[in-house]
C-alpha positions as CSV (number, residue, x, y, z in Angstrom):
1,X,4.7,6.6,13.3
2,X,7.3,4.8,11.8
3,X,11.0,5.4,12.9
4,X,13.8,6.2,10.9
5,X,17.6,6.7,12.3
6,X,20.0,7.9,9.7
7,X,23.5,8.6,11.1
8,X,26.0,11.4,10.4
9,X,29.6,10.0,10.8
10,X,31.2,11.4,14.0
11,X,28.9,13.8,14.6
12,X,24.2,14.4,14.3
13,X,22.4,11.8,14.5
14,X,19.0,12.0,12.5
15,X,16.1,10.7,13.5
16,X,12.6,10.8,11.8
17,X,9.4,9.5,12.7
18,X,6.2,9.7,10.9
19,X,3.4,9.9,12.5
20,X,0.4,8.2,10.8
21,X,-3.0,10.4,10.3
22,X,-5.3,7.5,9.6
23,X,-7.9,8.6,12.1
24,X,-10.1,9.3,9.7
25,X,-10.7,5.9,8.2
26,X,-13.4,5.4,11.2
27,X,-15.2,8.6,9.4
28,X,-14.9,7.5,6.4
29,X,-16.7,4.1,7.1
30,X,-19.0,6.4,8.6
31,X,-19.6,8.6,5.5
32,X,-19.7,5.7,3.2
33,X,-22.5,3.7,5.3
34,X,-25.0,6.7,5.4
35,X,-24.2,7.5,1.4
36,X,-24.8,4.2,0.5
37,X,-28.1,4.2,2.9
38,X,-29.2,7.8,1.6
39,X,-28.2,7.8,-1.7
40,X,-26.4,11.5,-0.9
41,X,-23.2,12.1,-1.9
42,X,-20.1,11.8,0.8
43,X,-18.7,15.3,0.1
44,X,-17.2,16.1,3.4
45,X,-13.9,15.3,2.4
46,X,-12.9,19.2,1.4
47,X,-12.0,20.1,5.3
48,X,-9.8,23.1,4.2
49,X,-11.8,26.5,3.7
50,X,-9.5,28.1,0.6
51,X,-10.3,31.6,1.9
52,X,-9.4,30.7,5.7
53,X,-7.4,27.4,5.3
54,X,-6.6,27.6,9.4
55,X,-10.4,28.9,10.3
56,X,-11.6,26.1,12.8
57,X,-8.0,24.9,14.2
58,X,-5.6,25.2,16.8
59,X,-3.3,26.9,13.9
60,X,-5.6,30.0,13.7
61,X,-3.7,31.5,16.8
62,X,0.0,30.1,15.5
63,X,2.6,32.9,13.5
64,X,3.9,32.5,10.6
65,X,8.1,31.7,9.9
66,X,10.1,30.8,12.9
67,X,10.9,33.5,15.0
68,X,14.5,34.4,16.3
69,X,15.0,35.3,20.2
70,X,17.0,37.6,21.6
71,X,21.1,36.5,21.7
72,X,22.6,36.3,24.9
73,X,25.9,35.0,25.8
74,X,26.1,31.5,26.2
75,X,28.7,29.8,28.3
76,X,31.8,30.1,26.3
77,X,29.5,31.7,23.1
78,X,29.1,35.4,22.7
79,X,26.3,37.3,22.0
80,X,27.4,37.7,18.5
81,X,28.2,33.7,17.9
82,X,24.3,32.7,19.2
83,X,23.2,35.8,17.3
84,X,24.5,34.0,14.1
85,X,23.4,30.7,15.4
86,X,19.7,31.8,15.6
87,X,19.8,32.8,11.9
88,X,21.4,30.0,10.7
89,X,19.0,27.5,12.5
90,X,16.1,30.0,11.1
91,X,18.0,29.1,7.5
92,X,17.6,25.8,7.7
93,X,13.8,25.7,9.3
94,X,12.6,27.8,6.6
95,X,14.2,26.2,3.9
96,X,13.4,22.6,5.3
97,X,9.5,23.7,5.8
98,X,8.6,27.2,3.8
99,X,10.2,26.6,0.8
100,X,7.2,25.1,-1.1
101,X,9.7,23.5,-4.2
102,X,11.4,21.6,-1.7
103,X,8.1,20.4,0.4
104,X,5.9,19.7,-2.7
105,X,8.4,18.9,-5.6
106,X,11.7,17.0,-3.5
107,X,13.8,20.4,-4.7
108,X,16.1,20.8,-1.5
109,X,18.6,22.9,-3.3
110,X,18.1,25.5,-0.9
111,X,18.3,24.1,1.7
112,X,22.0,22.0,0.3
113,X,23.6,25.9,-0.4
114,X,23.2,26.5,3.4
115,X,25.2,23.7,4.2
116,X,29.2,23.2,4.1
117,X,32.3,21.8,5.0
118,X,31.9,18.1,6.6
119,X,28.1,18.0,6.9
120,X,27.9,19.1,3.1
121,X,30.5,16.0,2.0
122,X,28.5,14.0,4.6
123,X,24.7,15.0,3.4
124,X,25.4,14.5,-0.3
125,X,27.6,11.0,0.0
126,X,24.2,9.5,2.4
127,X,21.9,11.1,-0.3
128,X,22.6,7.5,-2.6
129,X,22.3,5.4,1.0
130,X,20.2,2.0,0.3
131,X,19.4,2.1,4.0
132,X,16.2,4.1,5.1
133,X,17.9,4.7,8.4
134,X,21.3,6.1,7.4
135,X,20.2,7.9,4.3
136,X,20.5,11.5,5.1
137,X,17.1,12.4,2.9
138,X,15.4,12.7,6.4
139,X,16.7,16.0,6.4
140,X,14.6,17.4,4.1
141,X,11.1,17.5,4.6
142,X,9.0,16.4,1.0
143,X,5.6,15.1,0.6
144,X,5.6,12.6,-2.1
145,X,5.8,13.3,-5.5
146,X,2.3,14.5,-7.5
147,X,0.2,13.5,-4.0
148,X,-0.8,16.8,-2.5
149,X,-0.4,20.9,-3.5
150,X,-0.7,23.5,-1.4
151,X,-3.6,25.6,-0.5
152,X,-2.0,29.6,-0.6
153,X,1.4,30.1,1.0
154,X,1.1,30.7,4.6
155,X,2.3,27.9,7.0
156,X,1.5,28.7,10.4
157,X,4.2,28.0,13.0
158,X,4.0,27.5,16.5
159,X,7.0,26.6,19.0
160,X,10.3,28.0,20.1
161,X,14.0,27.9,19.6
162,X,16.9,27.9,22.4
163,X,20.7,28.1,22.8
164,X,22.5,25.9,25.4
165,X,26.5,25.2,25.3
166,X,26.5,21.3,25.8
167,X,28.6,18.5,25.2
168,X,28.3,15.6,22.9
169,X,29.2,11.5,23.8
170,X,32.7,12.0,22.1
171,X,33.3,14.5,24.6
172,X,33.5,18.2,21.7
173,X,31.8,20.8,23.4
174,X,29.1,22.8,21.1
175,X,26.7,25.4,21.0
176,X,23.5,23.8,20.6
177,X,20.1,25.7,19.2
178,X,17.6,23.6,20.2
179,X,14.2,23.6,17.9
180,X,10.5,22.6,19.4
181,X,8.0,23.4,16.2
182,X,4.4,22.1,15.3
183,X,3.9,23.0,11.8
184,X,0.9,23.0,9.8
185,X,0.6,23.1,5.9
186,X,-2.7,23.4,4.8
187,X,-2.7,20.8,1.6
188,X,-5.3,19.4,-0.8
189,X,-4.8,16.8,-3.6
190,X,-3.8,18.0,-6.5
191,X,-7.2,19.2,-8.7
192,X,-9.4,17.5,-6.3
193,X,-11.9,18.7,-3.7
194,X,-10.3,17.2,-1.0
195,X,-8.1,18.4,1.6
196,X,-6.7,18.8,5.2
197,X,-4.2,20.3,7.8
198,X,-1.0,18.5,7.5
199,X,0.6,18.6,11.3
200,X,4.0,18.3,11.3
201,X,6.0,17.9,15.0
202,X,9.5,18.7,15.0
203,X,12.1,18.2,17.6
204,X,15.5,18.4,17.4
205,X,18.7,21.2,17.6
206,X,21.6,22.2,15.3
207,X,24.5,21.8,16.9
208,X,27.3,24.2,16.1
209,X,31.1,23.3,16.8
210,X,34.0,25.6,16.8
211,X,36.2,25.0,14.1
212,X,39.1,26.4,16.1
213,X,39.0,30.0,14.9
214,X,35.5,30.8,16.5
215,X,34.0,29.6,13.1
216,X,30.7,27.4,13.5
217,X,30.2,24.6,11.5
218,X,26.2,23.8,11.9
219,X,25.1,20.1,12.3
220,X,21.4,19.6,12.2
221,X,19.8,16.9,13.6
222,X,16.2,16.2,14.2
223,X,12.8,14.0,14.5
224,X,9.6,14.5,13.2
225,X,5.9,13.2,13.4
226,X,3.8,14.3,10.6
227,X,-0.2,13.7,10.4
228,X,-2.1,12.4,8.5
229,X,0.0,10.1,6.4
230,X,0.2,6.7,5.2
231,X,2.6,4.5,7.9
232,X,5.1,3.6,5.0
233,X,8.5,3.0,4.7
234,X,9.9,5.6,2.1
235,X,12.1,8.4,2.5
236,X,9.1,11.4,1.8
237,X,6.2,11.5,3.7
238,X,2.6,10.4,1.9
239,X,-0.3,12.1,3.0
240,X,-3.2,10.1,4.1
241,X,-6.2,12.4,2.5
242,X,-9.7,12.1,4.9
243,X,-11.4,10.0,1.7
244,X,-8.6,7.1,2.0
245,X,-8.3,4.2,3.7
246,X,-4.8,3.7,5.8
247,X,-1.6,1.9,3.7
248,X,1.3,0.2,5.3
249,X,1.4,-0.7,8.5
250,X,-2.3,0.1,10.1
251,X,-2.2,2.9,13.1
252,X,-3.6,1.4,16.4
253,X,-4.4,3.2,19.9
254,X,-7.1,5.8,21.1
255,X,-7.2,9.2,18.8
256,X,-4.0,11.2,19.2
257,X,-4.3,15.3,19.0
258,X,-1.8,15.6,16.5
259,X,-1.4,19.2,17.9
260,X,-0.5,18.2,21.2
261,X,3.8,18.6,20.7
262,X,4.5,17.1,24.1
263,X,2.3,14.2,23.9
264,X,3.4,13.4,19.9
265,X,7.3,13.0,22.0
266,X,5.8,9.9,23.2
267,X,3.5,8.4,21.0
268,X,4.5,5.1,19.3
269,X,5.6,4.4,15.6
270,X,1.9,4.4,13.8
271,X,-0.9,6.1,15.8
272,X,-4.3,6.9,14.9
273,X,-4.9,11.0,15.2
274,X,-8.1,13.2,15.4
275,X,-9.2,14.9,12.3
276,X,-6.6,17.5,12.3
């Protein structure tokens, strides 16, 4: 994984972390060895059934979209203020994730008309920030441009979503929605026959501060760890197809399940993953 920190003045701070998938390089090396001994072709690079692109994974069992709880009051909050919070925070996830012109082809404009006031001013000023930790591009999630498409339009979900009033370091209370998600895009490149699961892990909340007249103004701010992709330093995410060999910095350690959420919280910046 490699880490990322963009700040939002005075208030989220982003952080992004992507977790390399190169796992598959021992396979390949396999593959190649026996083609080259055999003569047969290495043609197990199309891991993604088109008909059943989850059949085989932990993702089979996972729902699709990001489900909403129940409101309930929340310290000062009312039922009606986390009620709105919920589908806000489901807003943003969906456009962020499900939106397949934002994931695929870098076109976030829905996911910019759900945001206003200061974290609008605040998201489009970072947008033309040199720095790859302070540019706010880490919002969005996008693959890189022309390197994968995907396979139908279901993304399976799995994970949860939870309001707690809290308090940030400057001392502004807030209504926090906090967001726990493995995400899985099933993904091939583009007019090839080879493909995967991408496995994103998000963690993260949007925090939403009273504007004084029991308006919320929603912050988000969140990590991720996506596999497999290339460990790279670039502001999309390049995915590390099962027929490549790793770019950027090389992933080390024993073979991570890349659906394991609570491990992925503490895995380092580039790790090696199972075939996902």
């Amino acid at each position: 994984m490699s880490l990322r920190i963009p700040a939002a003045s005075g208030a989220a701070v982003l952080l992004s972390l992507t977790l390399t998938g190169c796992a598959t390089v021992q396979n390949t090396l396999d593959l190649f060895a026996h083609s080259v001994l055999t003569g047969t072709p290495m043609s197990s690079y199309d891991q993604v059934d088109r008909d059943d692109p989850f059949a085989g994974s932990p993702a089979e069992d996972y729902g699709e979209g990001f489900d909403v709880p129940e409101a309930e009051p929340v310290g000062p909050y009312s039922r009606e203020q986390v009620a709105q919070a919920y589908a806000t925070t489901q807003d943003l996830l969906e456009a962020v994730y499900l939106d397949q012109d934002a994931v695929f082809d870098e076109d976030n404009s829905g996911f910019t008309s759900l945001l206003s006031g200061r974290v609008l001013e605040w998201y489009l000023e970072d947008l033309g920030n040199e720095s790859l930790e302070e540019n706010s591009r880490h919002l969005p999630f996008n693959l890189s441009p022309g390197t994968a498409e995907p396979i139908g339009d279901v993304v399976k979900v799995d994970g949860l979503m939870r309001a707690e009033a809290t308090r940030d370091d400057q001392g502004w209370d807030y209504l926090s929605v906090v967001t726990e998600y493995t995400i899985v895009h099933p993904i091939a490149r583009p007019g090839k026959p080879v493909s995967m699961r991408l496995v994103t892990s998000h963690f993260g909340e949007v925090a939403f501060y009273d504007l004084g007249d029991g308006t919320l103004e929603a912050w988000p701010s969140w990590s991720r760890a996506s596999a497999p992709v290339h460990c790279l330093e670039e502001f999309t995410f390049t995915p590390a197809f099962p027929d490549e060999f790793p770019r950027g910095e090389q992933p080390r350690g024993p073979l991570q399940d890349a659906y394991d959420l609570e491990s992925v919280r503490d895995m380092d910046e580039c790790e090696a993953v199972e075939e996902t």
